[in-house]
DRENTI-437338 format. One record per residue (C-alpha): residue number from 1; x, y, z. Coordinates in steps of 0.05 Angstrom, whole numbers. Example, Ala and Ser with C-alpha at 12.3 -4.5 7.8 and 13.67 -1.06 7.14 Angstrom:
2
seq  east  north  up
1  246  -90  156
2  273  -21  143
***
This chain:
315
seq  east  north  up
1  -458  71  -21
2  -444  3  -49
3  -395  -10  2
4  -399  -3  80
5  -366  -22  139
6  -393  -61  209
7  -321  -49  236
8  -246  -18  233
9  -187  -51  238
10  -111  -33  231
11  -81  -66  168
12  -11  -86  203
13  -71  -145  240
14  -89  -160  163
15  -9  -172  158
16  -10  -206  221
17  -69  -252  212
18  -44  -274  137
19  26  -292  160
20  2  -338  217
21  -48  -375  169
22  17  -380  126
23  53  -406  192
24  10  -471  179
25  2  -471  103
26  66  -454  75
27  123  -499  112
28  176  -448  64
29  149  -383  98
30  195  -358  145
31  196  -291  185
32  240  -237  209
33  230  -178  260
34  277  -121  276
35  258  -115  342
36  176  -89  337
37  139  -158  331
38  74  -132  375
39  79  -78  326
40  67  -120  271
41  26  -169  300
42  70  -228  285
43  54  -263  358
44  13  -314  318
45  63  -334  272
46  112  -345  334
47  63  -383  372
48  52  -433  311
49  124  -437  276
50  175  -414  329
51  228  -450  292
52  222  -413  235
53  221  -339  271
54  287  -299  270
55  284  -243  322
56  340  -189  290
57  337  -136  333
58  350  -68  319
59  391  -82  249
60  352  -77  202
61  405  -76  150
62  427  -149  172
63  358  -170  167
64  357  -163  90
65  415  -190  80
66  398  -251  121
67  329  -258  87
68  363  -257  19
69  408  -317  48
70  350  -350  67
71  318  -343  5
72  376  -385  -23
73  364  -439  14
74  284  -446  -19
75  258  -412  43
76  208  -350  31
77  233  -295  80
78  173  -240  102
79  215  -183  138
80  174  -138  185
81  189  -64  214
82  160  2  193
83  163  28  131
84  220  73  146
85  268  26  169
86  242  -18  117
87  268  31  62
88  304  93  69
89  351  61  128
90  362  -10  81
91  357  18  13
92  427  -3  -6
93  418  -81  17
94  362  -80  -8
95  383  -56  -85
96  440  -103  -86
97  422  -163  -46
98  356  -176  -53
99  334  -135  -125
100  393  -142  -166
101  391  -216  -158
102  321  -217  -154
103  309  -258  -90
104  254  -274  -70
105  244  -234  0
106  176  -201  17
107  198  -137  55
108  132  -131  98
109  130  -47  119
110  77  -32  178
111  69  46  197
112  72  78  128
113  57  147  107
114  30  205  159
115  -21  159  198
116  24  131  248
117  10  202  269
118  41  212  343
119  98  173  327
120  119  233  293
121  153  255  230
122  220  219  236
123  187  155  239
124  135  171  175
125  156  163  106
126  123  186  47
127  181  164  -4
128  182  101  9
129  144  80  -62
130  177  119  -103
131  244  89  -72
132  218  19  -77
133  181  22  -143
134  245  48  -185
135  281  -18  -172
136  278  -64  -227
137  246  -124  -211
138  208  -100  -151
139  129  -110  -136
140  104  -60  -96
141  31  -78  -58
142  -12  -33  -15
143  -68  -59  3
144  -132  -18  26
145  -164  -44  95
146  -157  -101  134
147  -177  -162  89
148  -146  -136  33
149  -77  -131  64
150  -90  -209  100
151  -102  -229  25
152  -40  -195  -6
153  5  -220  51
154  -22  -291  32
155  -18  -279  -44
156  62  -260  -39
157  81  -325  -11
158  56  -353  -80
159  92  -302  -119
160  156  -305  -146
161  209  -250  -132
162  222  -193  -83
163  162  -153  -63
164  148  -88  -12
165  78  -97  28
166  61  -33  54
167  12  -31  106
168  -6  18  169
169  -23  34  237
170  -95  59  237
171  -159  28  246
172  -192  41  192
173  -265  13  150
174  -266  -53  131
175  -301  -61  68
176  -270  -107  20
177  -303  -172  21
178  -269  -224  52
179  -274  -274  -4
180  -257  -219  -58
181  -200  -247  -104
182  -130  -215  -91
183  -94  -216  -162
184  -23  -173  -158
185  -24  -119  -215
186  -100  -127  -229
187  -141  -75  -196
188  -213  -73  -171
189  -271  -25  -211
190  -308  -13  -143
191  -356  41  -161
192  -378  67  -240
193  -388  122  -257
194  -383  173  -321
195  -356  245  -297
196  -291  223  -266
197  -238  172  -250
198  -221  168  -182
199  -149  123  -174
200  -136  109  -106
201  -97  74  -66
202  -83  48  11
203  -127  86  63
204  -141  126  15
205  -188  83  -25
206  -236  83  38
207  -231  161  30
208  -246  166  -43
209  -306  118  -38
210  -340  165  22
211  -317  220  -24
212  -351  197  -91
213  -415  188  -47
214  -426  255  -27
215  -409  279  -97
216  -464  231  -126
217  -515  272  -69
218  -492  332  -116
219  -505  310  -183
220  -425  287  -193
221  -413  210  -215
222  -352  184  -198
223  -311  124  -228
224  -272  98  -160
225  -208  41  -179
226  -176  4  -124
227  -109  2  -142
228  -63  -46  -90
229  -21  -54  -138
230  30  4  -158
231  79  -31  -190
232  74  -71  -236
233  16  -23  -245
234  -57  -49  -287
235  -54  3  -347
236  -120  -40  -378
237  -160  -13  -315
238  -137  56  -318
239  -144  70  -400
240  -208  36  -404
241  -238  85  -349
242  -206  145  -372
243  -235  136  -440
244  -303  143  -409
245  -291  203  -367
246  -233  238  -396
247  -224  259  -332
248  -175  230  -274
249  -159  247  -197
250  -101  205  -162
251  -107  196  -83
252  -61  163  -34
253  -20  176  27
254  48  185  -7
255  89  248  -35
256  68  272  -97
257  133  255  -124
258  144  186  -140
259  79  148  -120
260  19  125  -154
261  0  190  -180
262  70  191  -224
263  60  121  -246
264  -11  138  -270
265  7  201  -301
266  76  175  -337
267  31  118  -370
268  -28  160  -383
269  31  210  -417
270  54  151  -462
271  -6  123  -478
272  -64  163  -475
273  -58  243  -450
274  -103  264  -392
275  -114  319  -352
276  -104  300  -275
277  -104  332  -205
278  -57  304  -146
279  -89  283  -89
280  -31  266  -40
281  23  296  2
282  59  358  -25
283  137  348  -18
284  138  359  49
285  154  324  114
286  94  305  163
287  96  322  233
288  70  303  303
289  -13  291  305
290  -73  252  302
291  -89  212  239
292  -148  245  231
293  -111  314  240
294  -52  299  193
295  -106  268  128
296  -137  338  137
297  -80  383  152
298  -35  351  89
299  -105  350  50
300  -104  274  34
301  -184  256  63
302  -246  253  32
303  -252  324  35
304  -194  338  -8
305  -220  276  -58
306  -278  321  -66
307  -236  384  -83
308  -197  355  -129
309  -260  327  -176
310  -287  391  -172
311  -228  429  -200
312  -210  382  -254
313  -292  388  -273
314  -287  474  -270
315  -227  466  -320
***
């Protein structure tokens, strides 16, 4: 395999780590916590810039609407819970004060998707992209491992306009480069290949790599695409692989309905017609369990990567 990992780390420390190099590079940068800062590790950012740390508490609804206040005043707001309360429970200050105005707020979401695991289903969220990506204006970023998600976190800052950073809990592989270029809506070729196009995103870009591996042991060459970037989403990528293979398999941690998968298959609709297979969660709500347990149980691992390419290559 091209890429490997020495280590694993959780993402919400990529979060963590790029907001307290902001803390000294980026006197604008401000942050915001609803009560779970060890949760996503902003300690540093504390230690550096205490002035410019707003502890919330549990209200997460007033902490959008503060951030969009602040972002009035030239200041560059980076709110942090989990993805659920970062979402479902602030969806409507979020569509009218920070999206319909177009502030510029960076809505930082830790715990996504099943693998917060024994937290349990009320606190996972597998909607939360769909709900995010549909509002006009909004960039939606979720980034793969650990140095990925430090890089996105200290791309934002430079952005202009609202943007949801989705991160997790896990440790997971770290095998992005360090130095590898973070550009929002571009995404990253990390394996060729001639069969297939894998499109994958968040932990499950780790899973389609190990995945596309063990297929090449049987004779099966993969095409794997990093896609961070859901919305605005890199079409040029995408079409130029699927002309090759003809051929494409969508995997991340999300609902069917309304994630990457969607995206991909709405533009591939428009644009260029494809046959596809789903690899991601299948309308239903998680439930109590390991990481490791829920990927398999919900069928969003490596394993299910590898089911997927073979049934869209039997058809």
């Amino acid at each position: 395999m091209k890429y490997t990992y020495t280590e694993k780390k959780d993402t919400r420390s990529g979060f963590g780590a790029g907001l307290a190099e902001l803390a000294d590079k980026n006197p604008n940068v401000v942050a915001l916590c609803a009560d779970l800062i060890g949760s996503l590790k902003m300690e540093k950012f504390i230690e550096k810039a205490p002035e410019r740390f707003f502890q919330i508490g549990i209200a997460e609804a007033n902490m959008m609407g503060i951030a969009a206040g602040l972002s009035i005043t030239g200041k560059i707001p980076f709110t942090g819970t989990f993805a659920n309360f970062s979402t479902s429970r602030v969806y409507d200050q979020i569509r009218q004060s920070i999206a319909y105005s177009g502030k510029n707020v960076k809505i930082c979401a830790s715990h996504a998707g099943l693998t917060l695991g024994e937290d349990g289903a009320t606190h996972q969220v597998l909607e939360d992209i769909g709900m995010m990506k549909m509002l006009p204006g909004m960039t939606v970023i979720n980034p793969c491992d650990y140095n990925q998600t430090k890089a996105a976190t200290l791309a934002i800052a430079d952005f202009e306009g609202p943007v949801y950073l989705r991160f997790g809990r896990p440790t997971v592989p770290v095998f992005i480069p360090e130095d590898m270029p973070f550009e929002i809506g571009k995404g990253i070729l990390l394996q060729e290949g001639t069969d297939v196009t894998i499109v994958a995103t968040g932990h499950l870009v780790w899973e389609s790599l190990v995945a596309a591996d063990e297929l090449e042991k049987e004779g099966i060459s993969c095409e794997v695409i990093n896609i961070h970037t859901i919305k605005p989403l890199d079409e040029e990528i995408i079409l130029k692989s699927v002309e090759k293979t003809g051929k494409i398999v969508t995997a991340e941690e999300h609902n069917y309905l309304g994630g990457l998968g969607e995206s991909v298959a709405g533009m591939l609709a428009r644009k260029r017609p494809t046959r596809q297979e789903f690899v991601a969660v299948n309308d239903t709500f998680g439930e109590s369990a390991t990481p490791a347990e829920l990927m398999k149980k919900y069928k969003i691992d490596a394993a299910a990567v590898k089911e997927a390419v073979k049934r869209i290559l039997a058809n």
